[in-house]
N, CA, C and O atoms as a CHARMM CRD file, in Angstrom:
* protein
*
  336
    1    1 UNK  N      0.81500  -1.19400   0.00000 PROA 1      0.00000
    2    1 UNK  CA     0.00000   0.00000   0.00000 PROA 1      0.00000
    3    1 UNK  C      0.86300   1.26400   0.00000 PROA 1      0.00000
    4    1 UNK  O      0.37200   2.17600  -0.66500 PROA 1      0.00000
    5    2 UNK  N      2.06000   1.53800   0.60300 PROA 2      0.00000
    6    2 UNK  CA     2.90200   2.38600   1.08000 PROA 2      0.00000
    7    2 UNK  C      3.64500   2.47300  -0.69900 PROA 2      0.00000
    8    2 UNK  O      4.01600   3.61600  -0.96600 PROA 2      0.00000
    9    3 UNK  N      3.82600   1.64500  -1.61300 PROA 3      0.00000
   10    3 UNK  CA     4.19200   1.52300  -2.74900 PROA 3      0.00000
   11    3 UNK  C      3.64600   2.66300  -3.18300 PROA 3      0.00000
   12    3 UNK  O      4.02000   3.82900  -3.31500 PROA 3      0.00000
   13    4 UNK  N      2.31900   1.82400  -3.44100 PROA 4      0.00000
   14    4 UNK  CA     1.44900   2.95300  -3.76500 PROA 4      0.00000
   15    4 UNK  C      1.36800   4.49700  -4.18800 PROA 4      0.00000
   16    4 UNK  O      1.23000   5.14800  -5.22300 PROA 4      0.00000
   17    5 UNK  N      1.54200   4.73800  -2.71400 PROA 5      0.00000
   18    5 UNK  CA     0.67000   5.95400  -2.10300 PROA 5      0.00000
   19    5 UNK  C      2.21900   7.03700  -2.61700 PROA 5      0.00000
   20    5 UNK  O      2.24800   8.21800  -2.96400 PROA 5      0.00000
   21    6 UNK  N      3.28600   6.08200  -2.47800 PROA 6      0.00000
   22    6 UNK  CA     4.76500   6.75200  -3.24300 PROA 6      0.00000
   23    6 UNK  C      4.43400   6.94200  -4.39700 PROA 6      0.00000
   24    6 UNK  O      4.14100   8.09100  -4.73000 PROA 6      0.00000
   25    7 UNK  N      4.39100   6.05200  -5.18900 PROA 7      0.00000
   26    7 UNK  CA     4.03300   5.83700  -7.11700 PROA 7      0.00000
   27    7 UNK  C      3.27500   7.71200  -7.13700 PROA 7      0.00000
   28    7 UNK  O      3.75300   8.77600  -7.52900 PROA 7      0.00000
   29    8 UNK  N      2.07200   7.38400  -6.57500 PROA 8      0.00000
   30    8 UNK  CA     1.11800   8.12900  -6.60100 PROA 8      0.00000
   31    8 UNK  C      1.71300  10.14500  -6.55400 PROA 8      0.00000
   32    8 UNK  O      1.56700  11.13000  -7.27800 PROA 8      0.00000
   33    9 UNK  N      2.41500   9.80500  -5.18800 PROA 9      0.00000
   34    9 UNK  CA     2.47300  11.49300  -5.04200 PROA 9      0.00000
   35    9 UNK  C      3.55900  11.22000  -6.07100 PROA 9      0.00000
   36    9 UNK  O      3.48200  11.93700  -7.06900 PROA 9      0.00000
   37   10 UNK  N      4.46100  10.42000  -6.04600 PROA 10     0.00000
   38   10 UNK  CA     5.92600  10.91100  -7.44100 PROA 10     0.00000
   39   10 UNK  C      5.38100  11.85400  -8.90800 PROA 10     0.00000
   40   10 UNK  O      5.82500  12.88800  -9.40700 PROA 10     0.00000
   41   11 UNK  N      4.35600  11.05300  -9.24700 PROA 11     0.00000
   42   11 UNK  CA     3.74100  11.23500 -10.69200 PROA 11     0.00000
   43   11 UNK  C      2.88700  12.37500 -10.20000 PROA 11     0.00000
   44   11 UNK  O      2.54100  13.19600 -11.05000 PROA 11     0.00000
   45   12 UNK  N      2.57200  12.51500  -9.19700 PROA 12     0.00000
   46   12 UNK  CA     1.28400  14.45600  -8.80000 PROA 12     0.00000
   47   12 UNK  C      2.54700  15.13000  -9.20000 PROA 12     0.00000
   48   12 UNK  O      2.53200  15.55400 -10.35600 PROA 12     0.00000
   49   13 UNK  N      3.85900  15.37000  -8.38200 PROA 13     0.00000
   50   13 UNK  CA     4.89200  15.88400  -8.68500 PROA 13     0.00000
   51   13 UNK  C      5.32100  16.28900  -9.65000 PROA 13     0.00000
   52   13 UNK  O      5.41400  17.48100  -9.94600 PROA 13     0.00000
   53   14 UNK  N      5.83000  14.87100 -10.64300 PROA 14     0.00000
   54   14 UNK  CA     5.81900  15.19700 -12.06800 PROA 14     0.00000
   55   14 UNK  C      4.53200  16.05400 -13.11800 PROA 14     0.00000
   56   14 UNK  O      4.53000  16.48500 -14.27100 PROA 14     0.00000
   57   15 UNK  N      4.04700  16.02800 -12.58000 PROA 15     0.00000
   58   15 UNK  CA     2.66400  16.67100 -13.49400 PROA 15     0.00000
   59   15 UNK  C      3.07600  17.98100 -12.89300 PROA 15     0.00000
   60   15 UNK  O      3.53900  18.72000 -13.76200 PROA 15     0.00000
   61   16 UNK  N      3.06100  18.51800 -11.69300 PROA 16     0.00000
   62   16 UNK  CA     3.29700  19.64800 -11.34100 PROA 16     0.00000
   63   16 UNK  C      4.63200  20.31700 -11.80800 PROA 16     0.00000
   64   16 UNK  O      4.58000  21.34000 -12.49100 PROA 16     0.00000
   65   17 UNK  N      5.85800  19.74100 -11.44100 PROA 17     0.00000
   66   17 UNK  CA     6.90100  20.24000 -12.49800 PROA 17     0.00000
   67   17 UNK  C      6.91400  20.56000 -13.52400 PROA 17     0.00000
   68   17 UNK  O      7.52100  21.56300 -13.90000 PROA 17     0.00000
   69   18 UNK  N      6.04000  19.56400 -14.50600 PROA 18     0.00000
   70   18 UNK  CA     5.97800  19.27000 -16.28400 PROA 18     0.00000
   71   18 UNK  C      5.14800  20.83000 -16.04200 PROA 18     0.00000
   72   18 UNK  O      5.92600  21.77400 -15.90400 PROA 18     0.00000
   73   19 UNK  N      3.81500  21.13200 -15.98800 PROA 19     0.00000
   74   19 UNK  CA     3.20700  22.28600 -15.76300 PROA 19     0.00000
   75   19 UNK  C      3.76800  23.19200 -15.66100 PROA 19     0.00000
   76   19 UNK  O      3.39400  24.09200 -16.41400 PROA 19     0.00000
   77   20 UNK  N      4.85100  23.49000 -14.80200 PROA 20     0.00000
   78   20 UNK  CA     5.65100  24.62400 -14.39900 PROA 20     0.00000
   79   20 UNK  C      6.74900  24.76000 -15.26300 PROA 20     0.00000
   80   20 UNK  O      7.43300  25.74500 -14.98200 PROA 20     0.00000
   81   21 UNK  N      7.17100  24.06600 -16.27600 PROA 21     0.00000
   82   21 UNK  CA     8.21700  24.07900 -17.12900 PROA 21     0.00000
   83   21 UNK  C      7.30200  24.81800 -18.24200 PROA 21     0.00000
   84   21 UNK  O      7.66000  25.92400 -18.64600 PROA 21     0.00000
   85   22 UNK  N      6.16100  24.23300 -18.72300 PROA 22     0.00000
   86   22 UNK  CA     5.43900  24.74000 -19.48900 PROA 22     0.00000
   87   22 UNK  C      5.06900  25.65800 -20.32100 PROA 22     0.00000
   88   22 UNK  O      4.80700  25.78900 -21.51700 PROA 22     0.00000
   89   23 UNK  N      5.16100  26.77000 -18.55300 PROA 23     0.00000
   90   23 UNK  CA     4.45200  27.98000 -18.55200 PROA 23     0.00000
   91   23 UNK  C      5.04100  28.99000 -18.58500 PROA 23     0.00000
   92   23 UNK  O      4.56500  30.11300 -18.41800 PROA 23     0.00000
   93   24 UNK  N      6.44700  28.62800 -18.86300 PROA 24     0.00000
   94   24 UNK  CA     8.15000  29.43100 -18.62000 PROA 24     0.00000
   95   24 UNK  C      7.90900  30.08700 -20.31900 PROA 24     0.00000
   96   24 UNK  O      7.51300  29.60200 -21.37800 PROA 24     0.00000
   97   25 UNK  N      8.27900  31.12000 -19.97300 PROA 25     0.00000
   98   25 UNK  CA     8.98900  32.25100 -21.68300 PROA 25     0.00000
   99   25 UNK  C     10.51800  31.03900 -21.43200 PROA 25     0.00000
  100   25 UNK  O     10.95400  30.37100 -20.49500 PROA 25     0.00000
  101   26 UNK  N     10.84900  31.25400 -22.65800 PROA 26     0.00000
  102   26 UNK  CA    12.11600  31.15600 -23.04600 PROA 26     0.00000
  103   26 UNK  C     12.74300  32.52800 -22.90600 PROA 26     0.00000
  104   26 UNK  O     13.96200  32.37300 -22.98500 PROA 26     0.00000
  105   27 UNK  N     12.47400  33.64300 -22.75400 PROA 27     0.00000
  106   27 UNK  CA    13.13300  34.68400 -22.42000 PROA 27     0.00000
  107   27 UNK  C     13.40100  34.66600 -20.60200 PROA 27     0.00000
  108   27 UNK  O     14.45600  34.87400 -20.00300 PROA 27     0.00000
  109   28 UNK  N     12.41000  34.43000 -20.19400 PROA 28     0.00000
  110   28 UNK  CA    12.42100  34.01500 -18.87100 PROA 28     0.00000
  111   28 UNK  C     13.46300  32.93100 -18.15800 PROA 28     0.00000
  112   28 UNK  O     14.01800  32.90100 -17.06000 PROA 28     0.00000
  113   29 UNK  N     13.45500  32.08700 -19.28000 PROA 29     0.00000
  114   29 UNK  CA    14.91500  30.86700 -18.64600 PROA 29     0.00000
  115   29 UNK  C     16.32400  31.98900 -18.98000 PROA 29     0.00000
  116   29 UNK  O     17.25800  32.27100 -18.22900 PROA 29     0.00000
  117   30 UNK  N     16.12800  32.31900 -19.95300 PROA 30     0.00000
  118   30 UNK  CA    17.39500  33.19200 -20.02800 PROA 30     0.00000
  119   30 UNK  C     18.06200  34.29300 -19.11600 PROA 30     0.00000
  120   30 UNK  O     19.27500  34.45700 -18.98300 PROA 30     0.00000
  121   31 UNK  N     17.23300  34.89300 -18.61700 PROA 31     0.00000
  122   31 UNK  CA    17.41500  35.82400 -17.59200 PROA 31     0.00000
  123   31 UNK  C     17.78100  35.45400 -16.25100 PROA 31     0.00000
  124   31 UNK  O     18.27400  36.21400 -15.41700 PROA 31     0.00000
  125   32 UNK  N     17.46200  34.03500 -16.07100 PROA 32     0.00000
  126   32 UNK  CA    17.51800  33.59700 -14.42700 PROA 32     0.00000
  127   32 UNK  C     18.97700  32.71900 -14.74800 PROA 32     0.00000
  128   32 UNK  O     19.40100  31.84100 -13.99800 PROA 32     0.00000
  129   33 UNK  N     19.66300  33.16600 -16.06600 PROA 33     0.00000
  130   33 UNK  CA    21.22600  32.30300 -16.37600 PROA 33     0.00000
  131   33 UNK  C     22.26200  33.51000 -15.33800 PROA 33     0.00000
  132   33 UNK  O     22.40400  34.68400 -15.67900 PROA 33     0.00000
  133   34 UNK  N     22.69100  33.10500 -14.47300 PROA 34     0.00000
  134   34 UNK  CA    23.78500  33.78400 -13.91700 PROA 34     0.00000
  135   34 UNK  C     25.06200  33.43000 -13.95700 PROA 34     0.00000
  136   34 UNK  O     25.34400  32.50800 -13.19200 PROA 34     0.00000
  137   35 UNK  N     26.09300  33.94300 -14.72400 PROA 35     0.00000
  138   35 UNK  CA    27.48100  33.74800 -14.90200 PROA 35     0.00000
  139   35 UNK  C     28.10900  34.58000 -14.10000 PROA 35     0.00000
  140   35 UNK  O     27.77700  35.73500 -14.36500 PROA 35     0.00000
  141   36 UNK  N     29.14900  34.48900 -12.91600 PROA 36     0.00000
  142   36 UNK  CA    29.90200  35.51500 -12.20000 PROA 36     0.00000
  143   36 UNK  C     31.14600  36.14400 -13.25800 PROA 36     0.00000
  144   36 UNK  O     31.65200  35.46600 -14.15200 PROA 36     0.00000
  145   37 UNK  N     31.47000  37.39600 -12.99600 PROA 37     0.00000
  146   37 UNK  CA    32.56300  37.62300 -13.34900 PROA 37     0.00000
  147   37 UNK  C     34.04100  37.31800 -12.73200 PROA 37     0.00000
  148   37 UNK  O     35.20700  37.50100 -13.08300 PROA 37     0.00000
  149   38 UNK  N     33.61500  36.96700 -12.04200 PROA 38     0.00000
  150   38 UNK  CA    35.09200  36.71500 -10.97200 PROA 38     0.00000
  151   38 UNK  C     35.23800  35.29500 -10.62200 PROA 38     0.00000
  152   38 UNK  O     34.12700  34.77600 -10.73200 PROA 38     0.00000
  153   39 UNK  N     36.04900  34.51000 -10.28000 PROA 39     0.00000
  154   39 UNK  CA    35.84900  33.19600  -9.89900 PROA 39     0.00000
  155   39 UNK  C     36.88800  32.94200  -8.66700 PROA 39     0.00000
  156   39 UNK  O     37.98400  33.50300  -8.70100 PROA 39     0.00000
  157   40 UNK  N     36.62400  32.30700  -7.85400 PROA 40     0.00000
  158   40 UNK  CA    37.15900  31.76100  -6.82100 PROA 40     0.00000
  159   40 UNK  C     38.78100  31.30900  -7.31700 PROA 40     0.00000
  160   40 UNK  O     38.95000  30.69900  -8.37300 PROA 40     0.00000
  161   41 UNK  N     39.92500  31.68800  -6.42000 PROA 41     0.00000
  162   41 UNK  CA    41.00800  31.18400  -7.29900 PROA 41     0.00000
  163   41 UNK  C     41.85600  30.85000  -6.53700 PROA 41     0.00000
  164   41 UNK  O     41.38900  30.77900  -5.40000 PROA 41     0.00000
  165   42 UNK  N     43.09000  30.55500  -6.59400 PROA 42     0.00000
  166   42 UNK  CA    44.07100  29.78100  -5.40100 PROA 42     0.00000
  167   42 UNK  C     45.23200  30.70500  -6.35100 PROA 42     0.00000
  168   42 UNK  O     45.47800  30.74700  -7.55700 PROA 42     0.00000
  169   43 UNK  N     45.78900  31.40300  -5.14600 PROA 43     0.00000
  170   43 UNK  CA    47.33400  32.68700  -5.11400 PROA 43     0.00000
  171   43 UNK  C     48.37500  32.17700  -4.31700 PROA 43     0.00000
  172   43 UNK  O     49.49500  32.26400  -4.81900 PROA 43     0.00000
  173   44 UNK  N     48.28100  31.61400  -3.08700 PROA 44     0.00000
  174   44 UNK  CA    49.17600  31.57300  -2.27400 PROA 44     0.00000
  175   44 UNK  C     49.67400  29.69500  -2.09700 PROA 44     0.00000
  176   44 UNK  O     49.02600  28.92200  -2.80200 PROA 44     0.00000
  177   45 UNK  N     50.14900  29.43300  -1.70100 PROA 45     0.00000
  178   45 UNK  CA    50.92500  28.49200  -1.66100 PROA 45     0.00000
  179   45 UNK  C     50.58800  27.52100  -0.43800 PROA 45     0.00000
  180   45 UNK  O     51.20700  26.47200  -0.25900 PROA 45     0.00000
  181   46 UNK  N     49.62900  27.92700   0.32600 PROA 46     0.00000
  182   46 UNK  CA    49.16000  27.63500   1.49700 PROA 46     0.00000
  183   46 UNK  C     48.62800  26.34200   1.73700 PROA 46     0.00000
  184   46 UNK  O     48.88900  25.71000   2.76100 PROA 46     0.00000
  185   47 UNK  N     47.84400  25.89800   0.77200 PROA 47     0.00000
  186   47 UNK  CA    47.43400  24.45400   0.34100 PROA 47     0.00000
  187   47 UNK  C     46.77200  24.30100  -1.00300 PROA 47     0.00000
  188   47 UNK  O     46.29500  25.17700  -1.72500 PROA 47     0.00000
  189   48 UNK  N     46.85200  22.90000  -1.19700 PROA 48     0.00000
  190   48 UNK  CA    46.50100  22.38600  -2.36100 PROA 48     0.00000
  191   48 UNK  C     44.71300  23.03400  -2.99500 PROA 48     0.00000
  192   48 UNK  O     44.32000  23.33500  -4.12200 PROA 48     0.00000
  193   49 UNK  N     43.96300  23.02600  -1.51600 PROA 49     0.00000
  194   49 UNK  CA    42.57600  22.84600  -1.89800 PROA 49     0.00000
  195   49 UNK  C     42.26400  24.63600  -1.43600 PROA 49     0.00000
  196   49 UNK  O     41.12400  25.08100  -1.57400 PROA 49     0.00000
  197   50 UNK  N     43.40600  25.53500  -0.89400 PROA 50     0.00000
  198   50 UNK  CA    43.09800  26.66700  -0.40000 PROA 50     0.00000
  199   50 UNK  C     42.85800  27.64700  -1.39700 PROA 50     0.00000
  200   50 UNK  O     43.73200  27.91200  -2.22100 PROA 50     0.00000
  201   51 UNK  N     41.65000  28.26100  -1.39800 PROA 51     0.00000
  202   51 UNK  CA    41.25500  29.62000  -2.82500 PROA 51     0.00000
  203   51 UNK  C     41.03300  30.53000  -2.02100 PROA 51     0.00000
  204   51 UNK  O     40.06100  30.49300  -1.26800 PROA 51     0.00000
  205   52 UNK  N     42.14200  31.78900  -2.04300 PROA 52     0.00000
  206   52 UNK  CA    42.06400  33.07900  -1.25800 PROA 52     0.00000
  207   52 UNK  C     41.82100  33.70700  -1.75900 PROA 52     0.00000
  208   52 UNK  O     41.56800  34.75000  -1.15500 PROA 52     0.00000
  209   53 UNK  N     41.65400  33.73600  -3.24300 PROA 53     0.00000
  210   53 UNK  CA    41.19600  35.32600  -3.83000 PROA 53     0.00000
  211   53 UNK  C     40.18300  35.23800  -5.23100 PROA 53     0.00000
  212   53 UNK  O     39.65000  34.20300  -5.63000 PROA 53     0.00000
  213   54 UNK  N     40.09500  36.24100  -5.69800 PROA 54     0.00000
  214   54 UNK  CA    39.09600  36.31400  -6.83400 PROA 54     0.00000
  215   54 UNK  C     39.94800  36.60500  -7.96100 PROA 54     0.00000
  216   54 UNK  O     40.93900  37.29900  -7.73500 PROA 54     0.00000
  217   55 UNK  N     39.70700  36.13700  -9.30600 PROA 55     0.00000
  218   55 UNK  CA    40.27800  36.33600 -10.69000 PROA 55     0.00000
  219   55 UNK  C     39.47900  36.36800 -11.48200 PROA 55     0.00000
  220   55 UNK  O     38.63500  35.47500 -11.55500 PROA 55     0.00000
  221   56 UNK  N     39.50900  37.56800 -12.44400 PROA 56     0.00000
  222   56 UNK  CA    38.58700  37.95200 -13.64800 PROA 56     0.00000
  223   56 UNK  C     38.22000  36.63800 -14.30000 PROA 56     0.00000
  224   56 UNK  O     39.23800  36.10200 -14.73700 PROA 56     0.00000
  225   57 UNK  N     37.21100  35.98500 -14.50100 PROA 57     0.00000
  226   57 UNK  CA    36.97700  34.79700 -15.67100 PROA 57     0.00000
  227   57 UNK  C     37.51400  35.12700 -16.85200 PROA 57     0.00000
  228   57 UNK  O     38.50600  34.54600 -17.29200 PROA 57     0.00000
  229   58 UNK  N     36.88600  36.12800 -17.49700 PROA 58     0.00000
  230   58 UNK  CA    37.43200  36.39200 -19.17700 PROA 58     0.00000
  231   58 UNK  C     38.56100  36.60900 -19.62100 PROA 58     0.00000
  232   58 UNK  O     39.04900  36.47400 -20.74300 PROA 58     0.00000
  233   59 UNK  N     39.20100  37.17800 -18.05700 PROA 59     0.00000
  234   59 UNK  CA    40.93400  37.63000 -18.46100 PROA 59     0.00000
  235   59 UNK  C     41.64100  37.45000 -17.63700 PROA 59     0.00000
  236   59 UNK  O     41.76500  38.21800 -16.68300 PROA 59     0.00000
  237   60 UNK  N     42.41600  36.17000 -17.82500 PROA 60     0.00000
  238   60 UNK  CA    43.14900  35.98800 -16.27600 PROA 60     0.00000
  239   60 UNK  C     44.31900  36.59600 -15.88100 PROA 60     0.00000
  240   60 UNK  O     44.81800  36.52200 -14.75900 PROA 60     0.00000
  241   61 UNK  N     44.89300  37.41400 -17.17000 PROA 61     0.00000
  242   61 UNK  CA    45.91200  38.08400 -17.11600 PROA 61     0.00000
  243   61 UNK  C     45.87500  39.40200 -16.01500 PROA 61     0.00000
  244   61 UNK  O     46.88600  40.00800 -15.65900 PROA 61     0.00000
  245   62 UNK  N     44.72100  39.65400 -15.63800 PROA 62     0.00000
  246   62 UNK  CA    44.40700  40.71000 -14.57200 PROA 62     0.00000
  247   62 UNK  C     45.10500  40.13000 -13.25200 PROA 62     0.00000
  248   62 UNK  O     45.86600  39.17000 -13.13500 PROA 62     0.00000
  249   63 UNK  N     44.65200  40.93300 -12.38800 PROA 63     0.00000
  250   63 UNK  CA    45.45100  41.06500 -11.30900 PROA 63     0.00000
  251   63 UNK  C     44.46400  40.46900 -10.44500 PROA 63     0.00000
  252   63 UNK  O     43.37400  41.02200 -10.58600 PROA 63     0.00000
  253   64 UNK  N     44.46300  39.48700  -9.55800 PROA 64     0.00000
  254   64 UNK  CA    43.39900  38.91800  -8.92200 PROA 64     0.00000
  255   64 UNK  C     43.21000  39.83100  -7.32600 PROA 64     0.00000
  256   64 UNK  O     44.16000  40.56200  -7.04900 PROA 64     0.00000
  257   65 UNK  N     42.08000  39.79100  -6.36100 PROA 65     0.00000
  258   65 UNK  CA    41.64400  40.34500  -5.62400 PROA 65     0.00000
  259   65 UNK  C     41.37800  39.97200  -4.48300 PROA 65     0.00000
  260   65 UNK  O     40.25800  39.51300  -4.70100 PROA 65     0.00000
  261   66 UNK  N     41.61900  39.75200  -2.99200 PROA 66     0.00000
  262   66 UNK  CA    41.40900  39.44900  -1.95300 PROA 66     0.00000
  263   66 UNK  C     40.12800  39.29300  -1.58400 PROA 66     0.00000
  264   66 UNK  O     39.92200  38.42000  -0.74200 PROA 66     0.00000
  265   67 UNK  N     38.82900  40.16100  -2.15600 PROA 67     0.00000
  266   67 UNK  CA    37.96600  40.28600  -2.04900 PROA 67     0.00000
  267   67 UNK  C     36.55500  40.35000  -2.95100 PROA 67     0.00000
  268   67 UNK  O     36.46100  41.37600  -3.62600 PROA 67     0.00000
  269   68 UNK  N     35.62300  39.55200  -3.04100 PROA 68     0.00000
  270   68 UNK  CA    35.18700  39.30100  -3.89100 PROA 68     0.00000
  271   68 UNK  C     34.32700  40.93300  -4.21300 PROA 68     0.00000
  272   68 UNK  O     33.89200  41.25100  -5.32000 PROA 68     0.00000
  273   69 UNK  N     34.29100  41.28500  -3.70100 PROA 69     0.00000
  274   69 UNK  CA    33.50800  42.84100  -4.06000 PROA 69     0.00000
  275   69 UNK  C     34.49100  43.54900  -5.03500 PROA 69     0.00000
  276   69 UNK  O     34.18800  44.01800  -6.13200 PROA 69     0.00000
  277   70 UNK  N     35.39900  43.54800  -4.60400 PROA 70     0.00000
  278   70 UNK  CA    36.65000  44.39000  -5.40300 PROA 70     0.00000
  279   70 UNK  C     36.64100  43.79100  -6.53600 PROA 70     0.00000
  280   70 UNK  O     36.92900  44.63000  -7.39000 PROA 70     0.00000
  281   71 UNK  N     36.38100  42.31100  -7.21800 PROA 71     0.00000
  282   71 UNK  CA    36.83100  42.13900  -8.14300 PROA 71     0.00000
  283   71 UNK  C     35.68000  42.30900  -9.10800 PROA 71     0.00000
  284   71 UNK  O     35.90400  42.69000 -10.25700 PROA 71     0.00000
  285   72 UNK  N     34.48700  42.04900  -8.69800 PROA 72     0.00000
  286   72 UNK  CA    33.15100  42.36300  -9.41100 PROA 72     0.00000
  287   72 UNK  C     33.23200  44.24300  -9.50200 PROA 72     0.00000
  288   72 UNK  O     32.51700  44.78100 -10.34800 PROA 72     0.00000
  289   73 UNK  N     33.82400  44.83100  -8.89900 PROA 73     0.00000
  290   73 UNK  CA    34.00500  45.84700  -9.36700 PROA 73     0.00000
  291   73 UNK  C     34.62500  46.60000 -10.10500 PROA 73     0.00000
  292   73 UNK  O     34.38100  47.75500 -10.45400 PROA 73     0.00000
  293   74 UNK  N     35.55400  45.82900 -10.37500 PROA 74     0.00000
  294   74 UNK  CA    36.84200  46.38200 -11.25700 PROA 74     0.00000
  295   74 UNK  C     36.25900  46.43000 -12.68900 PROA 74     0.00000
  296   74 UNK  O     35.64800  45.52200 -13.25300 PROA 74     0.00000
  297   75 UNK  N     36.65200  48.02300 -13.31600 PROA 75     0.00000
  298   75 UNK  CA    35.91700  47.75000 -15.00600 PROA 75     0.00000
  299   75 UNK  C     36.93800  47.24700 -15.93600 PROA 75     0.00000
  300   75 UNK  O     36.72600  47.18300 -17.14700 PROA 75     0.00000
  301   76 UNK  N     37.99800  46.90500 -15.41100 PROA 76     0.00000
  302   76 UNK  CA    39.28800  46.32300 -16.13800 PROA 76     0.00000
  303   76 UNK  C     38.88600  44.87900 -16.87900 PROA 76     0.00000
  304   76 UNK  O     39.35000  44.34700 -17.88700 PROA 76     0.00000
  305   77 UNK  N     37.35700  44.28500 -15.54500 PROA 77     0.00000
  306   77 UNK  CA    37.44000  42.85900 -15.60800 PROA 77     0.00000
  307   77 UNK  C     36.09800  43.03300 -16.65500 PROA 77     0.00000
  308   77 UNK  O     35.24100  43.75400 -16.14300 PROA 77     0.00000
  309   78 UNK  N     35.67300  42.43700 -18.24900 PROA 78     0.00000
  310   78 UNK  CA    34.78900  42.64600 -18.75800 PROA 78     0.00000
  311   78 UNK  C     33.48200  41.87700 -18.21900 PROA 78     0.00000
  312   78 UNK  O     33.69700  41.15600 -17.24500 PROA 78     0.00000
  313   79 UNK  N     32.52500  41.90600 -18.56700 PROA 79     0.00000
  314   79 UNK  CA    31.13100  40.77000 -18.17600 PROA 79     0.00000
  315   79 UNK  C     31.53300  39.73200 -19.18200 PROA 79     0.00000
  316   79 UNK  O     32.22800  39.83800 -20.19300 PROA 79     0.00000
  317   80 UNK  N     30.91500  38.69100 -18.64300 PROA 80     0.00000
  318   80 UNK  CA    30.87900  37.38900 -19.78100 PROA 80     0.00000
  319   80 UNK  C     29.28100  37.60100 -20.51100 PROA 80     0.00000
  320   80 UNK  O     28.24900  37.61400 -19.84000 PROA 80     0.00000
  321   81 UNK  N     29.31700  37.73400 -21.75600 PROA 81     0.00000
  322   81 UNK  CA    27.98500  37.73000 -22.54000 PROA 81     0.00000
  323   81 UNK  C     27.87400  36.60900 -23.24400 PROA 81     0.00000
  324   81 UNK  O     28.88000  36.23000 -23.84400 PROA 81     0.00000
  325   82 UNK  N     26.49900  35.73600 -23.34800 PROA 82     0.00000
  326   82 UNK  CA    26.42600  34.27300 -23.97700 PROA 82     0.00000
  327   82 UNK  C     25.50700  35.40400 -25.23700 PROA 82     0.00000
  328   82 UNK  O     24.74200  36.36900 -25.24300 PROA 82     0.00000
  329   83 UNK  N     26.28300  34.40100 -26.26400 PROA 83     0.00000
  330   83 UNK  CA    25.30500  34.66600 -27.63700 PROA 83     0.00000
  331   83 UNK  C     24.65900  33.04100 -27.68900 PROA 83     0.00000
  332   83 UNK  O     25.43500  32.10400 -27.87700 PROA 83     0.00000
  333   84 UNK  N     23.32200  32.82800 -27.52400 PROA 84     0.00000
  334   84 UNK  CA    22.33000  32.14200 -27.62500 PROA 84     0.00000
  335   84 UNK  C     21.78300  32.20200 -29.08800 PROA 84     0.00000
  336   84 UNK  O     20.77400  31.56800 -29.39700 PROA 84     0.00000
């Protein structure tokens, strides 16, 4: 019975998801795409798995940043734009 009553809500679920995919713009999926400009990065020598600072994605030749505010701010660092 407990089979069941699983089977049952799984597939309400799926109907409710499928619905909600539905009803989406395709302009709407596009907008909720978030790419950072900066990415988490490893500078110091400290350890293998240690990431202390931030580095431009598009240009790594920049100068990376202690702080992730600083580096989303810098206009040195460009935005990443997807052509779709």
């Amino acid at each position: 019975m407990i089979s069941k009553t699983i089977f049952v809500c799984i597939f309400m679920f799926s109907f409710f998801a499928l619905r909600q995919c539905r009803q989406m713009e395709v302009g709407e999926i596009e907008s909720k795409l978030v790419i950072p400009k900066c990415i988490h990065s490893k500078c110091s020598d400290k350890g293998f798995f240690q990431r202390d600072c931030w580095c431009c994605m598009k240009d790594l030749t920049l100068p990376c940043f202690k702080k992730q505010s600083d580096c989303e701010s810098d206009w040195h660092c460009p935005p990443i734009q997807l052509k779709l």
